[in-house]
N, C-alpha and C positions, 0 to 999 in steps of 0.2 A: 347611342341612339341609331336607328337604322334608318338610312334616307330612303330606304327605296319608298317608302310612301309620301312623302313631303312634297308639298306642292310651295311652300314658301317659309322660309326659315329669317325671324329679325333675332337682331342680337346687338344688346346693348347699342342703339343705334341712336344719334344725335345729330340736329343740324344746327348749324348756329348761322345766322344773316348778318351782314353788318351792315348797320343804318347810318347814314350821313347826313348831320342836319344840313349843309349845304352842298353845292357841286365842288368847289372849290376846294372842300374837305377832304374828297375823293383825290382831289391830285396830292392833295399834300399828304396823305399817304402814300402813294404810290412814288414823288418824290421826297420826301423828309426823308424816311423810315431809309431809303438806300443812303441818302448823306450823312443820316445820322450811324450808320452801320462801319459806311467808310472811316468816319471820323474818331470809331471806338467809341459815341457815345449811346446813353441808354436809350432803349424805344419807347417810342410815343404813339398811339395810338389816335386817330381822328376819326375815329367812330364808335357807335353805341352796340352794343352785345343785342343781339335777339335770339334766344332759341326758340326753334321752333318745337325742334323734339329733342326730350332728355332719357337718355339709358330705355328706350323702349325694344321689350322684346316680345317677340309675336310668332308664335309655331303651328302653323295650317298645314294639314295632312290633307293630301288626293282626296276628290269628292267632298269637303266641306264648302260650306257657305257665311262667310262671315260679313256681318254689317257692323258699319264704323262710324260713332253717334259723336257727338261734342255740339259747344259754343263755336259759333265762330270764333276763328284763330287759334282754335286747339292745337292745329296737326295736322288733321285728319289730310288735305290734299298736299301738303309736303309730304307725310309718310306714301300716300299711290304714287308721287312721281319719283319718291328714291327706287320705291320697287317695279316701278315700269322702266327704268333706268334715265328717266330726263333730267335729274338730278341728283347729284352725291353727295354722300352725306359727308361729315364734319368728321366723326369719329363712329366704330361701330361696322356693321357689315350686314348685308341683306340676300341673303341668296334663294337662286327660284328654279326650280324644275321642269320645265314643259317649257312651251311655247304659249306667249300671254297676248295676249287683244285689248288695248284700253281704251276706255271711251271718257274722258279727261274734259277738260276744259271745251267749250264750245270751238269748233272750228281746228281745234289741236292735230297737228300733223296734215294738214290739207293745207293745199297750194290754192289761195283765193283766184286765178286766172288761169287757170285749169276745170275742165269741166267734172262733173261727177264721178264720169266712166274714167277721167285720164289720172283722180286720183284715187281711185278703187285700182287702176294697174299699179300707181305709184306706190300706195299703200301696201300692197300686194309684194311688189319687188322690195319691199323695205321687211317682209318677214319671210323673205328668203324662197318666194316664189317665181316661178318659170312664168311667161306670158301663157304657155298653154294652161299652166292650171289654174291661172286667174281667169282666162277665158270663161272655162266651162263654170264658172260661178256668178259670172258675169253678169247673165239672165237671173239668176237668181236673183243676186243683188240689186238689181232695175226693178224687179216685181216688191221685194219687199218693201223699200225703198218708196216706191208706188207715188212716184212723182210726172211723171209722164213725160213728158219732153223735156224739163228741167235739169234732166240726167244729163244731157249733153250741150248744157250750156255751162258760162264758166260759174264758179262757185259765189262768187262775190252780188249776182246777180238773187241766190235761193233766201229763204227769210230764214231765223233761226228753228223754222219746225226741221224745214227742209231740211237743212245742213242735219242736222240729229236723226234724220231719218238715213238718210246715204253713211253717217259714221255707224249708226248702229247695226246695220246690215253688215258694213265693211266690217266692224268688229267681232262680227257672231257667224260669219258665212264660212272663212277657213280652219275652221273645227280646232279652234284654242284650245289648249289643258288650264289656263286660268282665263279668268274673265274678268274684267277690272271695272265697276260703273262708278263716276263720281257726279252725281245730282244733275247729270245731263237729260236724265228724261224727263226732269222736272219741266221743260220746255215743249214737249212734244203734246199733242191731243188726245183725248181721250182714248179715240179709238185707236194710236199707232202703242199708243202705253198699253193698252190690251196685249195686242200683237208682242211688244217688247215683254212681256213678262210673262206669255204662252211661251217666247222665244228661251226665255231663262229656263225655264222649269224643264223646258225639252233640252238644255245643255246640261242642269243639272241628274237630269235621269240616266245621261248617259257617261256620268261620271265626273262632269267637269269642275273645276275649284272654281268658287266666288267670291269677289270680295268687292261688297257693294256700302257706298256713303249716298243716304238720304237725310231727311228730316220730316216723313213720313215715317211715323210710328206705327203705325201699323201695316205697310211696303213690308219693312225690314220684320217683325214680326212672321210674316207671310212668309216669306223667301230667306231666310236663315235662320240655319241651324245655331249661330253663336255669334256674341254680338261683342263687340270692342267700345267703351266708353273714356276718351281722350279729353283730358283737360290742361291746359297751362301746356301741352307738349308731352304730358305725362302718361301713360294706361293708368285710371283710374280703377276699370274694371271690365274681366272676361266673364261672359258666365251665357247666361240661355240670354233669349234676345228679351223675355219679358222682365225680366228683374233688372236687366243693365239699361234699356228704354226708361223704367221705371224711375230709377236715380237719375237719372239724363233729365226727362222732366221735371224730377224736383228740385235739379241745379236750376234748371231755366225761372221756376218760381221763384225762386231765392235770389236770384237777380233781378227781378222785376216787381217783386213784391217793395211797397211803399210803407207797409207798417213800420209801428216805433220797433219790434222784436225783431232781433234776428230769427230766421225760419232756416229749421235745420232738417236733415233728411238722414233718416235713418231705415236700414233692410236689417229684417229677424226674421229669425225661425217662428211661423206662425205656432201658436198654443192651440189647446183645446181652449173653446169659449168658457165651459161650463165652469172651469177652475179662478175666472174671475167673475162671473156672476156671486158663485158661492159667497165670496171674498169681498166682495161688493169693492172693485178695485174699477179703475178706469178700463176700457174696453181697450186691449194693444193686439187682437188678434188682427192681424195684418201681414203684410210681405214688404210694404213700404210705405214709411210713414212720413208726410213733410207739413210740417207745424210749426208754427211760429209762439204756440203754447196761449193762442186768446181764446180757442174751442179744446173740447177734448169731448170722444167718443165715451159714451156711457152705459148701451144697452144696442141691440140690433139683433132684431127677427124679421124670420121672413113667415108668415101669415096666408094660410089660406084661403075658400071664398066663407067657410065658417066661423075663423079666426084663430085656429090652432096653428102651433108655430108648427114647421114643415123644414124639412131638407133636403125632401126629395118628395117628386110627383109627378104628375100625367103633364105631357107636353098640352099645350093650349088650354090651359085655366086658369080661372082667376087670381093673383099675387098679391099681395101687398108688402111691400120694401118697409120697414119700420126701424127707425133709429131715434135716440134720445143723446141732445148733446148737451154740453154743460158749455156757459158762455162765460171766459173769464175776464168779460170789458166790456164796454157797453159798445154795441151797433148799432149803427145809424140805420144803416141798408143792407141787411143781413142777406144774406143767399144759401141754399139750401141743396146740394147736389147730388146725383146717382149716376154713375156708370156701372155698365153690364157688360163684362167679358168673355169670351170662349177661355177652353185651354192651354191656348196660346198666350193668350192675355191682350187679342184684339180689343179693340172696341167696339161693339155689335150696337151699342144706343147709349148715348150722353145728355143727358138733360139736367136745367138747374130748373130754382122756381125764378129765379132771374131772364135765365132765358126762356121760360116761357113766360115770360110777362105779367106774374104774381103780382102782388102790390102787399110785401111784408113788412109789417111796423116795424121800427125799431123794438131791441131789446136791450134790458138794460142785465150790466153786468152783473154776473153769481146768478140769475135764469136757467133754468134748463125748459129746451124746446124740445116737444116730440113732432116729429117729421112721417110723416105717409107718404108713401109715392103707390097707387092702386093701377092696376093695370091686368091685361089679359095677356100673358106669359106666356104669346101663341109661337116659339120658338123652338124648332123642333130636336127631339130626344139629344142628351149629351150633358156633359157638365161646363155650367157657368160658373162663376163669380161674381161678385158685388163689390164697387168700391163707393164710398163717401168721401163728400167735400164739404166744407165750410167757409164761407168766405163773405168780403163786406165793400160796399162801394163798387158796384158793375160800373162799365162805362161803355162796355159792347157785348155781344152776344155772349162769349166766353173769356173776357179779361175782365180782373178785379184789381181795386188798388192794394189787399190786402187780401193772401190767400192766405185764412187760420189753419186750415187742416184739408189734409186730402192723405187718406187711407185705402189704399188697394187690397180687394179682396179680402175684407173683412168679415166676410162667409161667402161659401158656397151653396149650389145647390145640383140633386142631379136629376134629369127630366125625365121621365121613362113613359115611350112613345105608348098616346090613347090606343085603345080598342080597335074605335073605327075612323081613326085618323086616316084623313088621305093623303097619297105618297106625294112629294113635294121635291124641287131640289132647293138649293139655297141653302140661307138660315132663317127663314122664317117665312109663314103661313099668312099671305095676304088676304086668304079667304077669298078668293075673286068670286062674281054673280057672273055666271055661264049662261049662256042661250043660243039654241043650236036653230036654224031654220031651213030646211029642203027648199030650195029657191024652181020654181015651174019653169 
């Protein structure tokens, strides 16, 4: 393999923790284990195995962008601090090309009694820079930063936006060849999150590696190319960011769902529709499926304003979403869901009949319900997708005690822009009412 393009290479890489249930435990390893060595007898151990990471390997080539999904306590921030180098690993090896920039843990690498400016020098001299060329970025980093006096006060005194504002400048200002985020802009405000992800897109056009940990599905969608799915310490799975998102959410279901079934999560090669209609088989055209097998898909068209099924049409006309499901248990409080995605496999509009505050009987088991969702499909030219859900007992806007089914992208459709459509940016056509007046 040729490294000249490698920006970060894992290899079989493991870390293992060792937990003590008491203090005490700790010396007595650190004393027994030598007396017992002295004395020729066998060891003993006074603590508990945890791995964090097991044989995980990972190979990002210059200019990629990879996002890094799991549960809490997957992995995911021991594997950025083996390869930023704050910790080593157990067994395994991690090697990296360029000069990297991390933005880690809140506050990480910063001297709390030091001010802003004295740890943007410190910082500075820690990636092997001169005071003059931290100087001249100096201004920079003050501006973006965009704290005002706060700069040079000491750190301990700024709130947690601040601080992520002074790390993220200091992170992005000395033109890294990687860039390292871990859920630290989760803390910052809207509008510096703006700023912060103009800032990414303008390092990644110029070439730079990424390797970013959210829980914003669709952040990571946006901003990378390939996404890494970490479970138990393990890679589950690489692949484009909408398919490894996909199974990441239907672990989370399957840990939170309260039904009697286990709910399992399964990715296929979507079919052609029409070879189960003929068949009159359950509907599995899909990309990923997670069901706990109390619902199953049966039918699903999409409906024009006359009622002919459609697959493709004029951007901003009328829709109708239509599926037919099959209920195999009786519902109390059934719910009834749609989401709409880009390309990507954003989420462009999510809605249930739960959340919009429906009032749906119970149904009883062996039922089949047909579902409508009618709408003006005013989103401009391009190809979507359609996913369905099923689910029973809400208890807030978007949680259920039992999620039966949720199916991504169980057809498409593709929009091809009206006549005399007007030019728009975004995704979609608010249709504003305009009124111009010449003031005297």
């Amino acid at each position: 393999m040729s490294y000249e393009n490698l920006a970060i290479q894992v290899q079989t890489l493991s870390k293992r923790f060792e937990i003590y249930d008491h203090p005490r435990d700790q010396l007595k390893q650190l004393v027994f284990q030598r007396l017992r060595r002295m004395f020729g007898l066998s060891q003993k151990d006074y603590f508990r195995e945890f791995w964090a990471l097991r044989d995980v390997n990972l190979t990002i080539r210059r200019g990629e962008s990879y996002g890094i999904v799991g549960l809490n306590g997957s992995g995911k921030s021991t594997l950025l601090q083996i390869i930023t180098g704050t910790l080593t690993p157990t067994s395994g090896s991690v090697s990296t090309y360029g000069r990297i920039a991390a933005l880690l843990e809140l506050g990480a690498g910063f001297d709390g009694n030091f001010t802003g400016r004295e740890n943007v020098y410190l910082n500075g001299s820690l990636l092997g820079l001169s005071n003059e060329q931290i100087a001249e970025k100096i201004d920079w980093i003050r501006s973006f930063a965009d704290i005002g006096d706060h700069f040079d006060q000491p750190l301990i005194t700024y709130s947690s936006g601040m601080q992520v504002r002074v790390a993220f400048a200091v992170a992005t200002a000395f033109d890294p060849d990687i860039l390292i985020i871990d859920e630290a802009l989760a803390v910052g405000d809207a509008y510096f999150q703006q700023k912060c992800f103009h800032r990414i897109e303008q390092f990644k056009e110029k070439g730079g590696t990424l390797l970013f940990v959210s829980h914003d599905a669709n952040t990571v969608k946006h901003l990378c190319d390939h996404a890494v799915l970490l479970s138990h310490g393990s890679v589950l799975r690489v692949g484009p960011p909408k398919d490894v998102i996909d199974l990441y959410q239907g672990l989370v279901a399957r840990m939170t769902d309260l039904g009697e079934r286990a709910v399992s999560v399964s990715q296929i090669v979507a079919q052609p529709a029409e070879s189960f209609k003929e068949n009159g088989r359950i509907w599995t055209k899909a990309t990923t499926i997670t069901t706990n097998q109390d619902a199953e898909l049966v039918d699903f068209k999409l409906l024009d304003a006359s009622g002919n099924e459609v697959l493709y049409m004029e951007s901003e006309s009328d829709l109708t979403v239509q599926y037919r499901v099959r209920l195999n248990k009786d519902f109390e409080r059934p719910a009834f869901g749609l989401i709409v995605r880009d390309r990507l496999g954003r989420s462009l509009f999510e809605t249930s009949t739960y959340a919009m505050r429906l009032e749906v009987p119970p149904v009883a088991k062996g039922k089949e319900v047909l579902v409508r969702f009618s709408m003006n499909f005013n989103l401009r030219a391009g190809s979507y997708s359609f996913s369905i859900g099923v689910a029973n007992r809400g208890f807030s806007r978007s949680e259920f005690e039992e999620y039966s089914l949720l199916m991504h992208d169980v057809e498409q459709i593709e929009l091809l822009e009206a006549n005399q459509s007007a030019f728009y940016g975004g995704v979609f056509n608010m249709k504003p009412n305009v009124s111009i007046a010449v003031m005297e």
